[in-house]
RODO-2510 file (C-alpha; in nm, 4 decimals, decimal comma):
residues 368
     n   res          X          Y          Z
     1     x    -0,5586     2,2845    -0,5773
     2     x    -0,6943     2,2832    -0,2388
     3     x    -1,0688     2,3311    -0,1725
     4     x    -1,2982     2,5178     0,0937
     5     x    -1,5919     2,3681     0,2936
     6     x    -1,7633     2,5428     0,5750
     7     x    -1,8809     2,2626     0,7077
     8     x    -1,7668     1,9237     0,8624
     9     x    -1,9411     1,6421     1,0153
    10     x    -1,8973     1,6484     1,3605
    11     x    -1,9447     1,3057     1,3820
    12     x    -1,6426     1,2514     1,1664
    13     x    -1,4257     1,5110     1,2695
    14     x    -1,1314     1,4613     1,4808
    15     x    -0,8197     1,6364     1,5950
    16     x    -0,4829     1,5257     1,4562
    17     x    -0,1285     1,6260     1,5531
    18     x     0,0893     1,6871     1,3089
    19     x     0,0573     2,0565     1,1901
    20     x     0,1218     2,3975     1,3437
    21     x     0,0768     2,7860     1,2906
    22     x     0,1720     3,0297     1,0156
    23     x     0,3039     3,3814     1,1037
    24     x     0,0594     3,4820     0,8052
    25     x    -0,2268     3,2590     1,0053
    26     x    -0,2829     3,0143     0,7911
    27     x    -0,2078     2,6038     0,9330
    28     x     0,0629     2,4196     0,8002
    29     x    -0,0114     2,0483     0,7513
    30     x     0,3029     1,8587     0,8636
    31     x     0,1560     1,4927     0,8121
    32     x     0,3131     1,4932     0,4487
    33     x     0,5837     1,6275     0,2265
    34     x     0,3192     1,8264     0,0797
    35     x     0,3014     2,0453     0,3818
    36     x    -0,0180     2,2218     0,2788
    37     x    -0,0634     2,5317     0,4274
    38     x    -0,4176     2,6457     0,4480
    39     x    -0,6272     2,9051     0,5735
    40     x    -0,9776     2,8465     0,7944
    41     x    -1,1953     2,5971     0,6041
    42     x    -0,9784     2,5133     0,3568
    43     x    -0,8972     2,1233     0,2542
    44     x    -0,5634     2,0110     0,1912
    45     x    -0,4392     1,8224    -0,1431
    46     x    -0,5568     1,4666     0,0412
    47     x    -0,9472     1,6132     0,0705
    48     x    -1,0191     1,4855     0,4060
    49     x    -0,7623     1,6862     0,6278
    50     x    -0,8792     2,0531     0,6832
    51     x    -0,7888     2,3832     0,8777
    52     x    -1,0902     2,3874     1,1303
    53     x    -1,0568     2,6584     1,4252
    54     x    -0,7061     2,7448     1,3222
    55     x    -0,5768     2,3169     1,3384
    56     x    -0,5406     2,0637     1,0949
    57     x    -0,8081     1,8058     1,1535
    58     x    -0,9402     1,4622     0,9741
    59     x    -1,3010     1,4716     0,8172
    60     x    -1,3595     1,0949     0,7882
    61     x    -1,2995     0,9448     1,0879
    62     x    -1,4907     0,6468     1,0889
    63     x    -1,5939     0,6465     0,7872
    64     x    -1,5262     0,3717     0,5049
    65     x    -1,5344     0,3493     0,1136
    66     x    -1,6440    -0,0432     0,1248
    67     x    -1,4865    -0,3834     0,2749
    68     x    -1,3772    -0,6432     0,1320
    69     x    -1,2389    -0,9567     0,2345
    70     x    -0,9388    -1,0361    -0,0270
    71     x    -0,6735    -1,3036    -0,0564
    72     x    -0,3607    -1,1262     0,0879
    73     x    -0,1352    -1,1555    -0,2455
    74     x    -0,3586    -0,9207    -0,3897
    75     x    -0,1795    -0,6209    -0,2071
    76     x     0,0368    -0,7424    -0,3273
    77     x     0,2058    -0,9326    -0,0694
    78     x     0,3621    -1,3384    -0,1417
    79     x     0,5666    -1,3328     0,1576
    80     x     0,3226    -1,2331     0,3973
    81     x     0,0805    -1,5217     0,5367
    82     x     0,0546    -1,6670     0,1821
    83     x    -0,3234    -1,7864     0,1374
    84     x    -0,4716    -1,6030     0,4002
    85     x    -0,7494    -1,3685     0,3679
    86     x    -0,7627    -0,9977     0,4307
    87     x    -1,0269    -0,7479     0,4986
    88     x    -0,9410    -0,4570     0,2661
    89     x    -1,0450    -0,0866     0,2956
    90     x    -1,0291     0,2904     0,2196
    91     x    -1,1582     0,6115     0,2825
    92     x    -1,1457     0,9217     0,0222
    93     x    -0,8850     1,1364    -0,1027
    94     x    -0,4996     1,0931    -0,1645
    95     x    -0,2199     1,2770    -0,1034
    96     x    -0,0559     1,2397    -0,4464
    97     x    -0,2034     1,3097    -0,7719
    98     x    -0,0892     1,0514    -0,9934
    99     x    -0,2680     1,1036    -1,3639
   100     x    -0,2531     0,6916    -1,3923
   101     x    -0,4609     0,6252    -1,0615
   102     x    -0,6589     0,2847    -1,0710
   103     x    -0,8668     0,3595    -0,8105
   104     x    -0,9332     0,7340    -0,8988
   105     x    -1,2825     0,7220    -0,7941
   106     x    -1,1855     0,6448    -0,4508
   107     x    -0,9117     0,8143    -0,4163
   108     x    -0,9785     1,1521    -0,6265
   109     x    -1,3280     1,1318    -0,4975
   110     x    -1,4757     1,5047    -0,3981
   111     x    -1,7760     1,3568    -0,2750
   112     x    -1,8629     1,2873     0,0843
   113     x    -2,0896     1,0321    -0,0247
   114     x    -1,8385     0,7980    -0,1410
   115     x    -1,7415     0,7355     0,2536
   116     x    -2,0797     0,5092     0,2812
   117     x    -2,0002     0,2320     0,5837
   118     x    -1,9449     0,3877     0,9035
   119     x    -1,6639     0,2071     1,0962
   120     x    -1,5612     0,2292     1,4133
   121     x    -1,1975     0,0978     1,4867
   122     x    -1,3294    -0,1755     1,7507
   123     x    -1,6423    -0,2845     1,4924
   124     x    -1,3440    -0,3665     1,1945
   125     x    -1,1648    -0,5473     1,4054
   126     x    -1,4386    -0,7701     1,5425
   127     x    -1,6175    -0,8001     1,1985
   128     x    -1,2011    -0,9237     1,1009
   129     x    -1,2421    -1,1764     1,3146
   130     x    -1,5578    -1,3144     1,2740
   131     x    -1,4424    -1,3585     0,8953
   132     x    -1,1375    -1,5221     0,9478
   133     x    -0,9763    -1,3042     0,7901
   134     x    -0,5982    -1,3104     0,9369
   135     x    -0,5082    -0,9228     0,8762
   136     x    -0,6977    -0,5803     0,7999
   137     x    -0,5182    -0,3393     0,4694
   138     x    -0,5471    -0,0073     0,4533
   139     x    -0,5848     0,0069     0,0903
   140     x    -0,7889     0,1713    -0,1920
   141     x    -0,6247     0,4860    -0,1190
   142     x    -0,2824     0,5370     0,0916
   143     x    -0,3667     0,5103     0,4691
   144     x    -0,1183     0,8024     0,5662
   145     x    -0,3828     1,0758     0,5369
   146     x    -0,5790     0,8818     0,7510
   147     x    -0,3314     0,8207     0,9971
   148     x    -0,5155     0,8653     1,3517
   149     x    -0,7544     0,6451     1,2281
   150     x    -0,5140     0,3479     1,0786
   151     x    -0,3668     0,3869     1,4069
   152     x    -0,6565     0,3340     1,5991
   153     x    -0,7937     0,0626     1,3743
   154     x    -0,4749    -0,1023     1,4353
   155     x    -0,4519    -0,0940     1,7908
   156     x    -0,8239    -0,2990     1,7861
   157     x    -0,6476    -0,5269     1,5537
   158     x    -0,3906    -0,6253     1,7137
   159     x    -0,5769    -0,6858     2,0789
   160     x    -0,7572    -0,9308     1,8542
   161     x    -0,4085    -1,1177     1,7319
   162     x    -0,5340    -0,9654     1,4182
   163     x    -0,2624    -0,8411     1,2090
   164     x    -0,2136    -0,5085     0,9692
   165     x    -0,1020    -0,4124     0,6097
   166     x    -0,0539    -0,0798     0,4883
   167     x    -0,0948    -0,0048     0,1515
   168     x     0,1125     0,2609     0,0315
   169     x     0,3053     0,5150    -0,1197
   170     x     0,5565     0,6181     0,1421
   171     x     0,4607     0,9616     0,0843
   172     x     0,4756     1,0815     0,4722
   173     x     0,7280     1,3080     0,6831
   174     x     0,9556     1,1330     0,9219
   175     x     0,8310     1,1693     1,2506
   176     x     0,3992     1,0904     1,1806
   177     x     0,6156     0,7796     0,9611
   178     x     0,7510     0,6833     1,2830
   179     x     0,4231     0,6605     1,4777
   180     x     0,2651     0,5014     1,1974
   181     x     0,5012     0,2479     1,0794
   182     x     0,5138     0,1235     1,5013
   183     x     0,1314     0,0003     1,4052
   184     x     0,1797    -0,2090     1,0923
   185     x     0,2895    -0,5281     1,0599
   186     x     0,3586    -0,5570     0,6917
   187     x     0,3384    -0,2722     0,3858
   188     x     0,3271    -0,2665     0,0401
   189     x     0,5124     0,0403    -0,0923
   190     x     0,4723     0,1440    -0,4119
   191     x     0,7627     0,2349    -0,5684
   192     x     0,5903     0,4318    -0,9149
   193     x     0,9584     0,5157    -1,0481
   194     x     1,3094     0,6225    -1,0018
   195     x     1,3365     0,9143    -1,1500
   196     x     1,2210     1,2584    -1,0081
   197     x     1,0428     1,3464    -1,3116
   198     x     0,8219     1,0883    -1,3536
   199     x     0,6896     1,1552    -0,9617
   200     x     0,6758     1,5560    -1,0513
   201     x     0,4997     1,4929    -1,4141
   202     x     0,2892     1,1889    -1,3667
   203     x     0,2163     1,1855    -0,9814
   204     x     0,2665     1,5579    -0,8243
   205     x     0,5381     1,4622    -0,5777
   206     x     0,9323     1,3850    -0,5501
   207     x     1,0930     1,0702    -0,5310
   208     x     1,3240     1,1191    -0,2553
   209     x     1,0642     1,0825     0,0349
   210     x     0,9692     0,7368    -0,0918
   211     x     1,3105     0,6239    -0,0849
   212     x     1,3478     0,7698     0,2581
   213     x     1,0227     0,5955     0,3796
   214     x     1,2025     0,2430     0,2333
   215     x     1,5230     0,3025     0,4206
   216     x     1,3694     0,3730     0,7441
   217     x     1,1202     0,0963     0,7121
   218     x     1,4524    -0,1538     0,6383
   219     x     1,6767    -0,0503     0,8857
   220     x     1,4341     0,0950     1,1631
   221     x     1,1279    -0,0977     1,2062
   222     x     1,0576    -0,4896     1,2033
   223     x     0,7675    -0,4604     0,9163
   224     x     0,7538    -0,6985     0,6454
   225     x     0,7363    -0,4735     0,3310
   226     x     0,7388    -0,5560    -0,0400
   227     x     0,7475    -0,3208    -0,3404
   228     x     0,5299    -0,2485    -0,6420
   229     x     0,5785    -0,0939    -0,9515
   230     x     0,3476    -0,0007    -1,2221
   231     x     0,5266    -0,0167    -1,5457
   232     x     0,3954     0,2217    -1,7805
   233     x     0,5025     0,2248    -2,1450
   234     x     0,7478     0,5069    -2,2395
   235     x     0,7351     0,6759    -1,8610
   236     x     0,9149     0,4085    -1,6091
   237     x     1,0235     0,1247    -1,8418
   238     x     1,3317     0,1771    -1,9799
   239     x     1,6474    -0,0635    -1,9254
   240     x     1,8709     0,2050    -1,7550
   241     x     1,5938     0,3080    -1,4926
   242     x     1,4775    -0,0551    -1,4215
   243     x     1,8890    -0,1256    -1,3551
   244     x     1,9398     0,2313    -1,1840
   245     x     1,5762     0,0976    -0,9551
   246     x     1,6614    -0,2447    -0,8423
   247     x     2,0283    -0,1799    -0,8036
   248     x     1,9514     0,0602    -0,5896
   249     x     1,7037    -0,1564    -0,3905
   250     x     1,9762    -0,4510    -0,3764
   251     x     2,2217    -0,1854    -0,2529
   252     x     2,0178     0,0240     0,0275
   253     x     1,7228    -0,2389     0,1179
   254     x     1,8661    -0,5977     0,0606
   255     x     1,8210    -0,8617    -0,1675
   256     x     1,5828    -1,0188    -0,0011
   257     x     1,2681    -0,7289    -0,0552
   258     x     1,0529    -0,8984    -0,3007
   259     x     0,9401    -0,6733    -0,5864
   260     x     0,6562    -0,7220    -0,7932
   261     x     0,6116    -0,5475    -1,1439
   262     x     0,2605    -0,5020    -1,2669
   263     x     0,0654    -0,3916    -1,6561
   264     x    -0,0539    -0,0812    -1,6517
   265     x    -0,3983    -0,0273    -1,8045
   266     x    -0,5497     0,2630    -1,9356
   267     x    -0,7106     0,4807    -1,6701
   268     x    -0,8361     0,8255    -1,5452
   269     x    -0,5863     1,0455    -1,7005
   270     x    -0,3939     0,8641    -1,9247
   271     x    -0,6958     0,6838    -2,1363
   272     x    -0,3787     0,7365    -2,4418
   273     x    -0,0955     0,5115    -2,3001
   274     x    -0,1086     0,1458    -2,4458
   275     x    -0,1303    -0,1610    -2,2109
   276     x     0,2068    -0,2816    -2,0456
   277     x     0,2977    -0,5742    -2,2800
   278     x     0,3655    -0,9168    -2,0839
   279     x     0,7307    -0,8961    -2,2579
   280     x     0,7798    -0,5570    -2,0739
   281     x     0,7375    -0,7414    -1,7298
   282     x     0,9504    -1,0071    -1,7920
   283     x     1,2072    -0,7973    -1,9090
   284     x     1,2078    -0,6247    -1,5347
   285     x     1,1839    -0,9390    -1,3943
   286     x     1,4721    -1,0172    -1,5205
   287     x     1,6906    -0,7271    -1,4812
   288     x     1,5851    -0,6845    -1,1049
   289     x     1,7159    -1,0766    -1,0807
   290     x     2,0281    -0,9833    -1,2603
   291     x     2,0845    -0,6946    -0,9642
   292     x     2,0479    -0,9403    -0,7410
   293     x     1,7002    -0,9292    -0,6462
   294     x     1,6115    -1,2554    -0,5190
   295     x     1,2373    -1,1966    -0,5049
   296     x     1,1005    -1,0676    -0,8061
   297     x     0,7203    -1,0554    -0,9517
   298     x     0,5242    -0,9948    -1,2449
   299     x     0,1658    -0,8879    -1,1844
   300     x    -0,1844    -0,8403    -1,3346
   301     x    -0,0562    -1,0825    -1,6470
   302     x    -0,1359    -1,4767    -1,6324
   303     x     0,2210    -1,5699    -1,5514
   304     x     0,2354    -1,9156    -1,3331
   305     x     0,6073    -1,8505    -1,3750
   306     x     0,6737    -1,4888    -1,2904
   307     x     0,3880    -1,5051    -0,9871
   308     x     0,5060    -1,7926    -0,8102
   309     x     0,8037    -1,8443    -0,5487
   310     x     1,1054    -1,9713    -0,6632
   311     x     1,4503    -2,0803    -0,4302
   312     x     1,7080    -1,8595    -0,5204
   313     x     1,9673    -2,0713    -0,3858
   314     x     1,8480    -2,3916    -0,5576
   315     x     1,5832    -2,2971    -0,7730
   316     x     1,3267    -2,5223    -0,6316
   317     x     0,9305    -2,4047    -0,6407
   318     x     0,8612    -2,3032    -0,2834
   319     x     0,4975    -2,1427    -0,3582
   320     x     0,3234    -2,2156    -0,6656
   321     x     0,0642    -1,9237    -0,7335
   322     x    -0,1831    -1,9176    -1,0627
   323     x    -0,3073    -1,5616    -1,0466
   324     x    -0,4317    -1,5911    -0,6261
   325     x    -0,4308    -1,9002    -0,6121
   326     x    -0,1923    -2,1360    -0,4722
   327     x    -0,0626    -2,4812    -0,5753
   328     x     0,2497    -2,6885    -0,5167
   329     x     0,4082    -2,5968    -0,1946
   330     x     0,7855    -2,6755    -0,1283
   331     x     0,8088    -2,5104     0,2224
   332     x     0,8699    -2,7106     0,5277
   333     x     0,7036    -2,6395     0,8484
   334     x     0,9780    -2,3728     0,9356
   335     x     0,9293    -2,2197     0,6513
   336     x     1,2067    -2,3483     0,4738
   337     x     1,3288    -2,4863     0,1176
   338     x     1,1978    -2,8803     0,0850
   339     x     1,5194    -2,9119    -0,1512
   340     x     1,8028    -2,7556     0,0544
   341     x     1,6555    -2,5983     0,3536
   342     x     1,7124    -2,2532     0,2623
   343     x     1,4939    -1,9646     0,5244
   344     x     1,2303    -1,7898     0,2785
   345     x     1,2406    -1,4526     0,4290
   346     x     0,8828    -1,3106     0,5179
   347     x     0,6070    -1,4093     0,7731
   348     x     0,5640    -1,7735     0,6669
   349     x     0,3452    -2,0187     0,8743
   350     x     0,4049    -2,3690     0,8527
   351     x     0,0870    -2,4261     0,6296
   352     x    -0,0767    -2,1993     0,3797
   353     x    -0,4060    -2,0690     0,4021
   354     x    -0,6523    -2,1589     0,1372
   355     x    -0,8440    -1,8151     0,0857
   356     x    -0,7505    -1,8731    -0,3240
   357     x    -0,8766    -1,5914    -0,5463
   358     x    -1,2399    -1,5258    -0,3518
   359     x    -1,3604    -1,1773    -0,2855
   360     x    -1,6184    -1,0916    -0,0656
   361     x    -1,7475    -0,7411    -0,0676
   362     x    -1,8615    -0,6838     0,2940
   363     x    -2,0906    -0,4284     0,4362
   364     x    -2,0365    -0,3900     0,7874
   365     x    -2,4077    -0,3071     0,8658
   366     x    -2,5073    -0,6858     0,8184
   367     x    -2,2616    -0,7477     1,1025
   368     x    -2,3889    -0,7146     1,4990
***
């Protein structure tokens, strides 16, 4: 599965840490659970991290699949400066190989071409600001395989009071999850399933590093994180997994992780599956609230209900939401229940921002 190149752009081309060297000579990647060993020249699973001069470096450094400035609850995140907009962005490659991909073109992408906006880590930042937008994502495609340069991004960021949002699926070994995780300030995690099977047949992974990722991000870091699964008919739906999932998430993570459950539509590799019927969502809605999920989400449906903010003490309506945009709002200025004064958990500011659904697809070369 991996692939050879003889040559990579200097310009893009950057040491990276995380490896080290074969008896046989080949390089062992040790960013991922992957581990891809590979010999000189060779690309691993991800595309853009190669064996060059017997180490592991990353081949797109700098360089961008598109921005785009997006309300922050597209992520998805509703507990995370609600209203606020985002600058969004990707590189190339992935480090799992998920058959349902919805951004396959991005993130399967064997072309070099695809990485069009060069981006320095200091020119995102300032181009962030000059936006307005509140926080960069590392999105598109997960930001773990391009770690050094997430890292980087964020630093700029954040001497900007600019904050950051991974987008991700968790899929990264302990100690380059460490040194990432210290950068961001909130994640989405995208929890596909919760069965083994369904991450070996549909994705080309395991499920136990994802859960690992959630634990340490729960009980070892400060970031805000919120979960997403795709629910895709016959694979991931069923009663018993959706009960074995969210008690699971009650149990090791909390009640209070909000979890969002989106339609799957027919894409890439799996152009045969029917569309996720609204009932499914609602169904998992449901069951994750009956585990004692206190947060929980449907997504890519019209559903003022299941995408807006609800008490779960009192059941008041804390944040009205009608697909990205946002309505009533029963928050006080501490970020607390109008009705009984209840915390919401998340970063909440005492006013929402008023981004709504825009999106703005930015090219950084307009920007000085």
């Amino acid at each position: 599965m991996n692939e050879h190149s003889d040559e990579f752009d200097p310009r893009y081309t950057v040491p990276t840490r995380y490896w080290h060297k074969l008896e046989d000579g080949r390089v062992q990647c040790d960013l991922c659970p992957r581990l891809c060993k590979l010999h000189e020249g060779q690309r691993g699973l991800c595309f853009i991290r190669a064996n060059q001069g017997g180490e592991i470096v990353l081949t797109s450094y700098g360089r961008s699949s598109g921005f785009c400035v997006d309300p922050i609850e597209k992520k998805p995140l509703n507990h995370f400066l609600p209203g606020t907009p985002v600058l969004s962005f990707g590189t190339a490659g992935c480090n799992l190989a998920c058959k349902f991909c919805q951004n396959w073109d991005i993130s399967k992408s064997r072309e070099i071409d695809t990485l069009a906006d060069h981006a320095s880590p200091e020119r995102i930042a300032k181009v962030a600001q000059e936006l307005g937008c509140r926080s960069v994502a590392f999105t598109y495609n997960d930001p773990v395989i391009f770690h050094e340069y997430a890292i980087d991004i964020a630093r700029a960021c954040h001497e900007r009071d600019i904050r950051t949002v991974a987008v991700t699926a968790g899929y990264i070994e302990p100690e380059p999850r460490k040194e990432f995780f210290a950068h961001m300030d909130a994640a989405n995690v995208d929890l596909k399933a919760f069965t083994d099977r369904f991450y070996w047949k549909i994705c080309g992974g395991h499920l136990q590093p994802v859960l690992d990722t959630l634990v340490y991000l729960k009980h070892e870091t400060d970031v805000w994180f919120e979960l997403t699964t795709l629910l895709i008919p016959g694979e991931n739906d069923s009663d018993e997994e959706l009960e074995e999932m969210t008690r699971w998430v009650v149990k090791e993570l909390g009640p209070d992780v909000p979890m969002h459950f989106t339609a799957f539509h027919p894409d890439y590799k799996m152009m045969d599956y029917p569309l996720t019927p609204p009932g499914t969502l609602e169904r998992a809605r449901r069951i994750a609230m009956d585990s004692g999920v206190r947060y929980a989400y449907t997504g890519n449906v019209h559903d003022k209900a299941g995408g807006s903010t609800w008490c779960h003490k009192c059941g008041a309506l804390l944040i009205e939401r009608d697909w990205y945009v946002l309505g009533e709002w029963g928050l006080d200025e501490n970020g607390c229940c109008k009705s009984c004064g209840e915390k919401l958990p998340g970063v909440i500011e005492a006013r929402p921002g008023d981004w709504g659904a825009k999106r703005l697809p930015v090219r950084l070369a307009a920007y000085g």
